[in-house]
PDB file of N, CA, C and O in Angstrom:
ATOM      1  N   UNK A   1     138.253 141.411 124.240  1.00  0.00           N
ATOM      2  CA  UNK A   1     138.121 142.179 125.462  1.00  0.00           C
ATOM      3  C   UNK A   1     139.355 142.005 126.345  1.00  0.00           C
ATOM      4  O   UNK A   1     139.929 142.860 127.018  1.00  0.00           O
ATOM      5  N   UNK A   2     139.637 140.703 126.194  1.00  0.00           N
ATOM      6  CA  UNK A   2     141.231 140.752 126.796  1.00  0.00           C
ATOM      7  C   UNK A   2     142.191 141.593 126.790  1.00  0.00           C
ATOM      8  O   UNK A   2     142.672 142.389 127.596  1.00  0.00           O
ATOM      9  N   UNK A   3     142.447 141.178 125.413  1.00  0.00           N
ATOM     10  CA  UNK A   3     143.277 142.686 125.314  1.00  0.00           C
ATOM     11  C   UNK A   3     143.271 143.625 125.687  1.00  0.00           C
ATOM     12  O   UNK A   3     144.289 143.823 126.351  1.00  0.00           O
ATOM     13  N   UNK A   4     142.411 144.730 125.636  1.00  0.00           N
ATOM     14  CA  UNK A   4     142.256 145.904 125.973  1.00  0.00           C
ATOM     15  C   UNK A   4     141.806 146.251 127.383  1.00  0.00           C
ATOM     16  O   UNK A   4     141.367 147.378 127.612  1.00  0.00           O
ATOM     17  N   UNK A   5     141.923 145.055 128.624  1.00  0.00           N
ATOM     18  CA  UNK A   5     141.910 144.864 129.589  1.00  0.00           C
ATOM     19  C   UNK A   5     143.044 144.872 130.159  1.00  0.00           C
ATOM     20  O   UNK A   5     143.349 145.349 131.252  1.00  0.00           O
ATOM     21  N   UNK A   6     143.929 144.114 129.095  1.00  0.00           N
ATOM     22  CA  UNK A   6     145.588 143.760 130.111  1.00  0.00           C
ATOM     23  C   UNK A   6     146.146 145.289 129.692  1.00  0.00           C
ATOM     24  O   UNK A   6     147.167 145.785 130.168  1.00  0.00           O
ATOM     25  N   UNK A   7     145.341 145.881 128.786  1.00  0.00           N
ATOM     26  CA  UNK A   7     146.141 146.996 128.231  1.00  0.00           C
ATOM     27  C   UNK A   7     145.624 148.117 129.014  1.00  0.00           C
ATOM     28  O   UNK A   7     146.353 149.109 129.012  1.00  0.00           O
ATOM     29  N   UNK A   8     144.446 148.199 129.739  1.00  0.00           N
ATOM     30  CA  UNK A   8     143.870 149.362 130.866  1.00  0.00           C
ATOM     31  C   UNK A   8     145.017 148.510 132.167  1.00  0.00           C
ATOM     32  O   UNK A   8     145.646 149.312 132.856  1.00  0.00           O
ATOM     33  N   UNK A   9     145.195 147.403 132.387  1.00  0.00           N
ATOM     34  CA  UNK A   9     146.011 147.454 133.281  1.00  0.00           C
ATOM     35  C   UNK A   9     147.410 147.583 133.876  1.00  0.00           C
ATOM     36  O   UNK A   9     147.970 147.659 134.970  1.00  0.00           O
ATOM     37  N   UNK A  10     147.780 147.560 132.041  1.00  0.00           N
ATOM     38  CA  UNK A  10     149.359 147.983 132.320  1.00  0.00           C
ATOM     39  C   UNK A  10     149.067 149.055 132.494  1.00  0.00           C
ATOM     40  O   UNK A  10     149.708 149.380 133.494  1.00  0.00           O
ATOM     41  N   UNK A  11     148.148 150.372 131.981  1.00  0.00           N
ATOM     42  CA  UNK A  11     148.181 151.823 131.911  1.00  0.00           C
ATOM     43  C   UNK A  11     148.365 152.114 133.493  1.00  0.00           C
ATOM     44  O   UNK A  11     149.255 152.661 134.145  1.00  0.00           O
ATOM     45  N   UNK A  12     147.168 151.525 133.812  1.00  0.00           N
ATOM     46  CA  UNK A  12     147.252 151.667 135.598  1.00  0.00           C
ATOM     47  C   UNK A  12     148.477 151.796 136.603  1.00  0.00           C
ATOM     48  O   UNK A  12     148.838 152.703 137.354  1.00  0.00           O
ATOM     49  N   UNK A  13     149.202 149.943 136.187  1.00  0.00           N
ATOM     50  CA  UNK A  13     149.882 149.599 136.948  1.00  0.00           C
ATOM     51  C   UNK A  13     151.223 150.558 137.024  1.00  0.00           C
ATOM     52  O   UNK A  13     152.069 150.658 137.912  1.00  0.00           O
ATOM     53  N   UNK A  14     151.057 151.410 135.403  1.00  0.00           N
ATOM     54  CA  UNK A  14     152.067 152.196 135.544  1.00  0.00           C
ATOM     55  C   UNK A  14     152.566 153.021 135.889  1.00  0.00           C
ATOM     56  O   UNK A  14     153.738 153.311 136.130  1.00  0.00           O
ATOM     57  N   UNK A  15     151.022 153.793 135.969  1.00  0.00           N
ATOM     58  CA  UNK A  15     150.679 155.092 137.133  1.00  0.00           C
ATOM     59  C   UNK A  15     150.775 154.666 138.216  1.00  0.00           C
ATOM     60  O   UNK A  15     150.452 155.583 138.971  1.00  0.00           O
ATOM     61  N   UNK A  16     151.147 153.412 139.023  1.00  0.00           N
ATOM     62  CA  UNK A  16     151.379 153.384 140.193  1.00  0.00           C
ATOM     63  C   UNK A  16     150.280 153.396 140.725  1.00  0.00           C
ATOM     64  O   UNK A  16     150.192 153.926 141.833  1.00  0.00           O
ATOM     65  N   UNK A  17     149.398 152.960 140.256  1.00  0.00           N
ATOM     66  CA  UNK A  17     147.842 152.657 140.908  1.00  0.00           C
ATOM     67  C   UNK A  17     147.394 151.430 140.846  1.00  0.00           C
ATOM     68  O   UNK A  17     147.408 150.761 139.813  1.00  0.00           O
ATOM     69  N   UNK A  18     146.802 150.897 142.357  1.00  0.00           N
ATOM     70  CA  UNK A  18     146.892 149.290 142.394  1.00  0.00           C
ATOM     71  C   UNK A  18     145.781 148.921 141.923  1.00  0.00           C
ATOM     72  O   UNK A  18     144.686 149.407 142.207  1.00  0.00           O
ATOM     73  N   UNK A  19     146.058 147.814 140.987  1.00  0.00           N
ATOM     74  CA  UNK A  19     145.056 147.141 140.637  1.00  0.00           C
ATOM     75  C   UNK A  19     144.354 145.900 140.711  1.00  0.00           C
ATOM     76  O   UNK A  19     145.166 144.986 140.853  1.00  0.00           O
ATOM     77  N   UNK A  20     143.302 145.541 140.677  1.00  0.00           N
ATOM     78  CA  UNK A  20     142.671 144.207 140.958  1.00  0.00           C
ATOM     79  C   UNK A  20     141.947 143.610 139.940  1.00  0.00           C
ATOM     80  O   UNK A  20     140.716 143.640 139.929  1.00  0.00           O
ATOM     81  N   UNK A  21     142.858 142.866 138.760  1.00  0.00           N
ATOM     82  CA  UNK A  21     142.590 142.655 137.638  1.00  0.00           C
ATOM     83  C   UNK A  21     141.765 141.001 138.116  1.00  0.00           C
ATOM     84  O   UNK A  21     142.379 140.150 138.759  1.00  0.00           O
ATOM     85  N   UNK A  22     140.401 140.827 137.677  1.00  0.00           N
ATOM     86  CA  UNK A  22     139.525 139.816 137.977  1.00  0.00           C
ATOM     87  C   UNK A  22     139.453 138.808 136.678  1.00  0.00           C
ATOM     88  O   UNK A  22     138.375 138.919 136.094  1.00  0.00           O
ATOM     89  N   UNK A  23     140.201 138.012 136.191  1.00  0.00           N
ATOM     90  CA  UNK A  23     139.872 137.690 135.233  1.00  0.00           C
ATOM     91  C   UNK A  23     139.453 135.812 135.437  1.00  0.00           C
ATOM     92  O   UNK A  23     139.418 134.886 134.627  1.00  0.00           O
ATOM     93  N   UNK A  24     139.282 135.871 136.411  1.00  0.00           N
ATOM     94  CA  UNK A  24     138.645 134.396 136.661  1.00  0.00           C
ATOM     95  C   UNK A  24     137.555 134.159 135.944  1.00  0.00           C
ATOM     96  O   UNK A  24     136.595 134.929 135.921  1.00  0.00           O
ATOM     97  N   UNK A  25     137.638 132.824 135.158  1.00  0.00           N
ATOM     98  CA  UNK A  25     136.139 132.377 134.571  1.00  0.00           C
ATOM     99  C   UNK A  25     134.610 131.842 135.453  1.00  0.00           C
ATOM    100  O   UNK A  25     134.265 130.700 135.754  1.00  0.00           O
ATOM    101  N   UNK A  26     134.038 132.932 135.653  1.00  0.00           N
ATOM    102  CA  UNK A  26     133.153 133.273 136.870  1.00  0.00           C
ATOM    103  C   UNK A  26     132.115 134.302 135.614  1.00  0.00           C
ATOM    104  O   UNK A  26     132.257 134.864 134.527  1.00  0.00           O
ATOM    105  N   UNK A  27     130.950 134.023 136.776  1.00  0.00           N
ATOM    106  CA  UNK A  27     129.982 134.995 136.409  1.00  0.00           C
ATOM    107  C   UNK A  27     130.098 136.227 136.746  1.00  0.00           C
ATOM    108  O   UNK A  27     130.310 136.478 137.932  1.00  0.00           O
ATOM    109  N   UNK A  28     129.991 137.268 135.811  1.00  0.00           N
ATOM    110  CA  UNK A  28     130.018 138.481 135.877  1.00  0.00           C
ATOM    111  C   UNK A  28     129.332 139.138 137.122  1.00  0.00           C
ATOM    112  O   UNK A  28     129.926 140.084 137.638  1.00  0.00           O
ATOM    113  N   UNK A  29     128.124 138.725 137.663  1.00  0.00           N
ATOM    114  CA  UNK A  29     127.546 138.752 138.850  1.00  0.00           C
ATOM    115  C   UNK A  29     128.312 138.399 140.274  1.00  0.00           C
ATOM    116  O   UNK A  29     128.181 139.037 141.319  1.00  0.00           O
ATOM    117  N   UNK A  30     129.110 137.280 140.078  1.00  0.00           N
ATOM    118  CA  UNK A  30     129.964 136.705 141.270  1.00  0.00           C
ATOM    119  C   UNK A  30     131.155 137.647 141.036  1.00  0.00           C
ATOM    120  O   UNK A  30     131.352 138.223 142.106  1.00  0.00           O
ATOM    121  N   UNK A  31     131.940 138.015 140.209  1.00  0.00           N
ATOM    122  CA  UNK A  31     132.976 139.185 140.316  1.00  0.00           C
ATOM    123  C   UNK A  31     132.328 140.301 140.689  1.00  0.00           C
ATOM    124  O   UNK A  31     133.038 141.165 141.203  1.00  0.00           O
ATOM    125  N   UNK A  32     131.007 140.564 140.561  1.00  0.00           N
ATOM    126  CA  UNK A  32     130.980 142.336 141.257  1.00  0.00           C
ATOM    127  C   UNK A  32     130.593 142.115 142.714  1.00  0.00           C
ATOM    128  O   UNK A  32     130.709 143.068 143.484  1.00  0.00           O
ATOM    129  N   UNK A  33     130.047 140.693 143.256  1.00  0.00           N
ATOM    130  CA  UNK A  33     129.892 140.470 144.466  1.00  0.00           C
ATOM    131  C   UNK A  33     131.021 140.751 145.387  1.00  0.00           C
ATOM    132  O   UNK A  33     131.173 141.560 146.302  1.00  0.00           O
ATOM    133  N   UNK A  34     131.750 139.848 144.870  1.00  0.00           N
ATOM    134  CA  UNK A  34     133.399 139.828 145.348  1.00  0.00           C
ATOM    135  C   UNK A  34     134.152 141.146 144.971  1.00  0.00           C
ATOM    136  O   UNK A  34     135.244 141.322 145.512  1.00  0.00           O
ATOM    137  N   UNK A  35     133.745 141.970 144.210  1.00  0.00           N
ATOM    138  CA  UNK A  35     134.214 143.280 144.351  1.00  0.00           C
ATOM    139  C   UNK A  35     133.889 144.073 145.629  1.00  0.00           C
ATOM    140  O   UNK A  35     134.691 144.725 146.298  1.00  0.00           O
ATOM    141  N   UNK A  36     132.785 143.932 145.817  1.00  0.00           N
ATOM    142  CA  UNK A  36     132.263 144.752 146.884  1.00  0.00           C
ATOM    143  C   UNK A  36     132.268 143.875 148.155  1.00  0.00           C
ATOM    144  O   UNK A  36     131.652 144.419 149.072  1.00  0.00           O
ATOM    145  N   UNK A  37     132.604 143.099 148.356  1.00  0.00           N
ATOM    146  CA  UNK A  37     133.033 142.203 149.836  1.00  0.00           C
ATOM    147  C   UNK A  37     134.364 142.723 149.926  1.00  0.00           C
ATOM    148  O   UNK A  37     134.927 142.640 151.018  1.00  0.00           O
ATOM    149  N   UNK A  38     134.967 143.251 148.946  1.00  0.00           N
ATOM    150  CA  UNK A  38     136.870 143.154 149.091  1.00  0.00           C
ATOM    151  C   UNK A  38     136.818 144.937 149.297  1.00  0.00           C
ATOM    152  O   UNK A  38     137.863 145.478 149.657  1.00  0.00           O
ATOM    153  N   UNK A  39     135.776 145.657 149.094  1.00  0.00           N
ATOM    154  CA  UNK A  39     135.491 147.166 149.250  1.00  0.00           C
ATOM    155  C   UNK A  39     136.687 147.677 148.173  1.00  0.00           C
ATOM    156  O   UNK A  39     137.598 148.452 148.466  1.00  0.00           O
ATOM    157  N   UNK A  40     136.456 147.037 146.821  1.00  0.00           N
ATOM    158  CA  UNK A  40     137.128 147.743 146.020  1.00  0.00           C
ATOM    159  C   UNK A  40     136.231 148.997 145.644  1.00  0.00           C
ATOM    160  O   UNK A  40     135.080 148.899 145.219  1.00  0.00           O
ATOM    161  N   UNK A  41     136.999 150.350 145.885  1.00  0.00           N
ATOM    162  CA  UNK A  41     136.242 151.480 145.333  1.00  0.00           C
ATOM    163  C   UNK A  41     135.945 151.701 144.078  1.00  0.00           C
ATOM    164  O   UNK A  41     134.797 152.139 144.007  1.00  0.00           O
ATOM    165  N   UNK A  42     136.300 151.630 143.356  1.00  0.00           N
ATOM    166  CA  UNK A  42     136.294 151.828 141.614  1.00  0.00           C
ATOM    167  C   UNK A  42     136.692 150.530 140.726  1.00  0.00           C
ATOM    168  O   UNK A  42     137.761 149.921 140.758  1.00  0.00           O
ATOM    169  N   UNK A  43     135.628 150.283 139.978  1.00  0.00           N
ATOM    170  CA  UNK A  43     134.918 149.452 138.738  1.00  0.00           C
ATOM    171  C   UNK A  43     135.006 149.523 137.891  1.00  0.00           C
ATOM    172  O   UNK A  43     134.083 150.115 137.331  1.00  0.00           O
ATOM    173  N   UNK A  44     136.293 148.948 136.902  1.00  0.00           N
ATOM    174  CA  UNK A  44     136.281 149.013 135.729  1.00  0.00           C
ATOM    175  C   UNK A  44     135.773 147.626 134.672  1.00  0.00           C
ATOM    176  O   UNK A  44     136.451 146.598 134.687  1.00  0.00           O
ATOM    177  N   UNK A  45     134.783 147.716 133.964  1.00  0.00           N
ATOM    178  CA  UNK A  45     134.308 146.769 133.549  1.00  0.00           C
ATOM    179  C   UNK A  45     134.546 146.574 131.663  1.00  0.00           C
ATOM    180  O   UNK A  45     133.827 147.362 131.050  1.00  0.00           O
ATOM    181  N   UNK A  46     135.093 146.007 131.093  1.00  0.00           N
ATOM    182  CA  UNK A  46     135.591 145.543 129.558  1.00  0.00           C
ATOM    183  C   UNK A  46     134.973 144.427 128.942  1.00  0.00           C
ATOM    184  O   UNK A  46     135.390 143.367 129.409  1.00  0.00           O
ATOM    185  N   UNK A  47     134.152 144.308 128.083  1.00  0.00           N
ATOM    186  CA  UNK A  47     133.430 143.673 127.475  1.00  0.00           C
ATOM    187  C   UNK A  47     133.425 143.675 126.151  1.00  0.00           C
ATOM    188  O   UNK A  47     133.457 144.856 125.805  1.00  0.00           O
ATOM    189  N   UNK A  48     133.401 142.956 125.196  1.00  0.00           N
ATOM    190  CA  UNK A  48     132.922 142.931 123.639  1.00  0.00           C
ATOM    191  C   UNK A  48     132.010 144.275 123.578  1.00  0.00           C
ATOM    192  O   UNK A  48     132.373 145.211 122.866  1.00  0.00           O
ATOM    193  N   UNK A  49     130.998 144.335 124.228  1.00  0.00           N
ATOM    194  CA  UNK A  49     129.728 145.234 124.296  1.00  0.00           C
ATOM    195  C   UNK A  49     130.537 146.391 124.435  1.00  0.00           C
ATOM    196  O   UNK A  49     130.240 147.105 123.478  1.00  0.00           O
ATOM    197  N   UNK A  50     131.454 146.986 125.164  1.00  0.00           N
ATOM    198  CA  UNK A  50     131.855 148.319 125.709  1.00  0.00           C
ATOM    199  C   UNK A  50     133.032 148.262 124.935  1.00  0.00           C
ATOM    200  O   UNK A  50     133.203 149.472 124.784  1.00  0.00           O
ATOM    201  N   UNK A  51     133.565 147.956 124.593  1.00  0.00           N
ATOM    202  CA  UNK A  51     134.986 147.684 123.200  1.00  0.00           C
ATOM    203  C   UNK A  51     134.186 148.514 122.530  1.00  0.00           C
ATOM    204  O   UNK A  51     134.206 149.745 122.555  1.00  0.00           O
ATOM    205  N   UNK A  52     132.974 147.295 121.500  1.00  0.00           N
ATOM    206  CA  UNK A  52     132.720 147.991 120.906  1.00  0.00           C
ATOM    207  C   UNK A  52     132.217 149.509 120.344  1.00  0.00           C
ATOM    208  O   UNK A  52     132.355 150.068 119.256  1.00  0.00           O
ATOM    209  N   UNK A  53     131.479 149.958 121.787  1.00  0.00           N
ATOM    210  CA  UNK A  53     130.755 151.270 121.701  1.00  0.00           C
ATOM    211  C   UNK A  53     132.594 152.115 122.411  1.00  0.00           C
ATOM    212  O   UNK A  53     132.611 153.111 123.133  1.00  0.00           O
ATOM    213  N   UNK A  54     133.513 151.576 122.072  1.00  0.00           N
ATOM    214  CA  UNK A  54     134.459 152.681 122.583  1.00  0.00           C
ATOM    215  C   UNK A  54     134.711 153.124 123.696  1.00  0.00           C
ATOM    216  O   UNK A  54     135.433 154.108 123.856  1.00  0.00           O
ATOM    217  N   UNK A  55     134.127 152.435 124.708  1.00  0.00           N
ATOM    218  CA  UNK A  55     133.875 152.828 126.070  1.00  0.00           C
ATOM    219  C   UNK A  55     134.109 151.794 127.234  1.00  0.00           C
ATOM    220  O   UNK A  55     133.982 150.622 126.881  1.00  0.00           O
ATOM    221  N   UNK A  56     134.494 152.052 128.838  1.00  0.00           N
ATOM    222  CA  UNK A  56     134.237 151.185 129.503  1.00  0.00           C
ATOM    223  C   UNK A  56     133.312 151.275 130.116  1.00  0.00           C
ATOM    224  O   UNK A  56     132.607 152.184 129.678  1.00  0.00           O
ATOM    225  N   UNK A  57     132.588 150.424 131.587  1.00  0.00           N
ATOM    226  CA  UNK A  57     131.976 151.013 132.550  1.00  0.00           C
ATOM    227  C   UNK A  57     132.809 150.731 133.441  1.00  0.00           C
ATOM    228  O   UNK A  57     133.576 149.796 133.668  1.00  0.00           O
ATOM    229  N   UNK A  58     132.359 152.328 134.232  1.00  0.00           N
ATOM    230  CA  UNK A  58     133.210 152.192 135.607  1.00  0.00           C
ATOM    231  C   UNK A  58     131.311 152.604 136.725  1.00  0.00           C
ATOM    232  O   UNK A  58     130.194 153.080 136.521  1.00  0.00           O
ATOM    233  N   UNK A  59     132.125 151.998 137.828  1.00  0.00           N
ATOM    234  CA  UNK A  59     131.290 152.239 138.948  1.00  0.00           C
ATOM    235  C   UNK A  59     132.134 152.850 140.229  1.00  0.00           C
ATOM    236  O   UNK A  59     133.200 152.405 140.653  1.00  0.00           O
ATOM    237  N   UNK A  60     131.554 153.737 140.630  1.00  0.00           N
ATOM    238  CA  UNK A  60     132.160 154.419 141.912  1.00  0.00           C
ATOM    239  C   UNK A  60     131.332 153.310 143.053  1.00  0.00           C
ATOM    240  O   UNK A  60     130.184 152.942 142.804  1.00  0.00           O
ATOM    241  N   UNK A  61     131.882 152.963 143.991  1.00  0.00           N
ATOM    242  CA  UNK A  61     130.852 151.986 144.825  1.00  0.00           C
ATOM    243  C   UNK A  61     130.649 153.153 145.957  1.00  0.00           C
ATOM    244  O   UNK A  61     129.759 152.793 146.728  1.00  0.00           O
ATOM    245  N   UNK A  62     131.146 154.345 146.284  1.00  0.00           N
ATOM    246  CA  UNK A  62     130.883 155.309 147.524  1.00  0.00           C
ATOM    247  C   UNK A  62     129.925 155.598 146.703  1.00  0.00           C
ATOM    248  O   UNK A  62     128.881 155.325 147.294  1.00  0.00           O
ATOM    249  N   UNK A  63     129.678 156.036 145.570  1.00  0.00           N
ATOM    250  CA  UNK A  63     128.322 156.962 145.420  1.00  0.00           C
ATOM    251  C   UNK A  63     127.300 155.495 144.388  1.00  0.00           C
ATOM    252  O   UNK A  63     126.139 155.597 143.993  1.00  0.00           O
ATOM    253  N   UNK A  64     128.116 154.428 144.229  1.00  0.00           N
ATOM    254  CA  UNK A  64     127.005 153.864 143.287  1.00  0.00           C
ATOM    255  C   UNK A  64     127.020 154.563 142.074  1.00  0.00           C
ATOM    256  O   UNK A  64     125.991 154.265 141.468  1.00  0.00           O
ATOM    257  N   UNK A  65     127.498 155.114 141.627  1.00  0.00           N
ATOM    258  CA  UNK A  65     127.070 155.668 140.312  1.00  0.00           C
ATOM    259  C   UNK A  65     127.789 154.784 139.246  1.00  0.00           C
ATOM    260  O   UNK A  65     128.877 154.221 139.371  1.00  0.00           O
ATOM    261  N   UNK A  66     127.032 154.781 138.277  1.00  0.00           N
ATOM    262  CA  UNK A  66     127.376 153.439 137.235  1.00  0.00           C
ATOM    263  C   UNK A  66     127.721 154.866 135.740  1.00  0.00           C
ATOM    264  O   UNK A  66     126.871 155.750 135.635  1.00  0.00           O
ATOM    265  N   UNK A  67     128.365 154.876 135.233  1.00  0.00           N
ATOM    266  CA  UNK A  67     128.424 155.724 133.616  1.00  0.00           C
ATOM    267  C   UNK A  67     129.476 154.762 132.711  1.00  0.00           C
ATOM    268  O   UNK A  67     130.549 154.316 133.117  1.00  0.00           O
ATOM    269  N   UNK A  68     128.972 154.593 131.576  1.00  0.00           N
ATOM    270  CA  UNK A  68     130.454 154.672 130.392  1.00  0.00           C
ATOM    271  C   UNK A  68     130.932 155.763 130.965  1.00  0.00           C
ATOM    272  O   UNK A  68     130.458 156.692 131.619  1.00  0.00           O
ATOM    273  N   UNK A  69     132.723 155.223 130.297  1.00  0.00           N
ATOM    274  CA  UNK A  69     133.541 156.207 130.020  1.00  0.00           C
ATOM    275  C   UNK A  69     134.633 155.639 128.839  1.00  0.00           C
ATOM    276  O   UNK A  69     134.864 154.495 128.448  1.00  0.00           O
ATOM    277  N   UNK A  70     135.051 156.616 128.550  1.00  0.00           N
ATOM    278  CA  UNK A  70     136.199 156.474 126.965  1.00  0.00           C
ATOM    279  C   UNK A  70     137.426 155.677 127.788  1.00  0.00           C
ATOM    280  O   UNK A  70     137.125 155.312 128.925  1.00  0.00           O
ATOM    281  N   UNK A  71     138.596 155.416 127.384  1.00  0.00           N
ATOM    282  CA  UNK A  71     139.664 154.263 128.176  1.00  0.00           C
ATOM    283  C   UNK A  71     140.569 155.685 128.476  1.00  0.00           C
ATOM    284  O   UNK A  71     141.149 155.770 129.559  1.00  0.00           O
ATOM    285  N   UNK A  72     140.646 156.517 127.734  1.00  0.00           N
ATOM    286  CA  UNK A  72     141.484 157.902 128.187  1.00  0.00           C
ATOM    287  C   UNK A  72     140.961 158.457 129.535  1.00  0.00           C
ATOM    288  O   UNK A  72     141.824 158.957 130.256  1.00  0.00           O
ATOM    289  N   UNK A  73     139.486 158.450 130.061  1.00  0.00           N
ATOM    290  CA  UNK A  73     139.261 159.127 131.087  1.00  0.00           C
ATOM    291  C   UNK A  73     139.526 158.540 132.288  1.00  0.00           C
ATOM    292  O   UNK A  73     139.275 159.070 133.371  1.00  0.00           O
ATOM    293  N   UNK A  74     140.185 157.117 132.095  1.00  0.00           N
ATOM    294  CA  UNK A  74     139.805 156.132 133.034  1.00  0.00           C
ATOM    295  C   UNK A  74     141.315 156.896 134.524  1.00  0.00           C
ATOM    296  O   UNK A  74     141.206 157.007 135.745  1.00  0.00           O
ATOM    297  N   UNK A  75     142.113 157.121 133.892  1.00  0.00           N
ATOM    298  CA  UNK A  75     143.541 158.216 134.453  1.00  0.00           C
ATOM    299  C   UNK A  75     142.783 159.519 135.160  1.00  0.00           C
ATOM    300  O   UNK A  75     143.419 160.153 136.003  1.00  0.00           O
ATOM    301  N   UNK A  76     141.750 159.824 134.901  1.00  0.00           N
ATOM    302  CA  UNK A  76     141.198 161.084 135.488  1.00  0.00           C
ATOM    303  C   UNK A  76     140.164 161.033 136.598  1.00  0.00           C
ATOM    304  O   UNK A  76     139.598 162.083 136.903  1.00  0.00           O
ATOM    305  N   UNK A  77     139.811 159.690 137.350  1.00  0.00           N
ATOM    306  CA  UNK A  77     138.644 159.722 137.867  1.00  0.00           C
ATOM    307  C   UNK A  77     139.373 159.250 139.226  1.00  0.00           C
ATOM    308  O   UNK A  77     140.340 158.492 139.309  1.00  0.00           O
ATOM    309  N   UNK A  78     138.703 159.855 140.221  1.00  0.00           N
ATOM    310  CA  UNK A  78     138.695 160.455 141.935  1.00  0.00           C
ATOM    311  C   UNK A  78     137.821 159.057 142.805  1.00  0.00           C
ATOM    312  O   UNK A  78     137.626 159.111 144.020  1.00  0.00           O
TER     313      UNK A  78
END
């Protein structure tokens, strides 16, 4: 999952879009806490689990909405 984490974040960093790469050894629960105390808008989440199905999750925190998405769409979302 690493990998393909540092690798959504070079994509990012390259587009010139800032990122807040969390990779502290912490509970997955305490990083989305601290996501949303820091009012990061958008959630990208990389896991063994979402590798495998090809997908990440992202969360919009203005609307709450939770979906997979493919690592290509991750450049397209508002």
């Amino acid at each position: 999952a690493k990998d393909s984490a540092d690798a959504i974040y070079k994509k990012l960093s390259d587009e010139g879009i800032e990122v807040l790469y969390d990779d502290r050894d912490a509970r997955a629960g305490e990083k989305f806490a601290d996501s949303d105390l820091l009012g990061i808008p958008h959630r990208i989440v990389v896991s063994d689990k979402t590798i495998e199905a090809g997908t990440v999750e992202y969360k919009n925190r203005k609307s709450s909405e939770t979906k997979m998405i493919s690592e290509d769409e991750i450049l397209n979302l508002e």
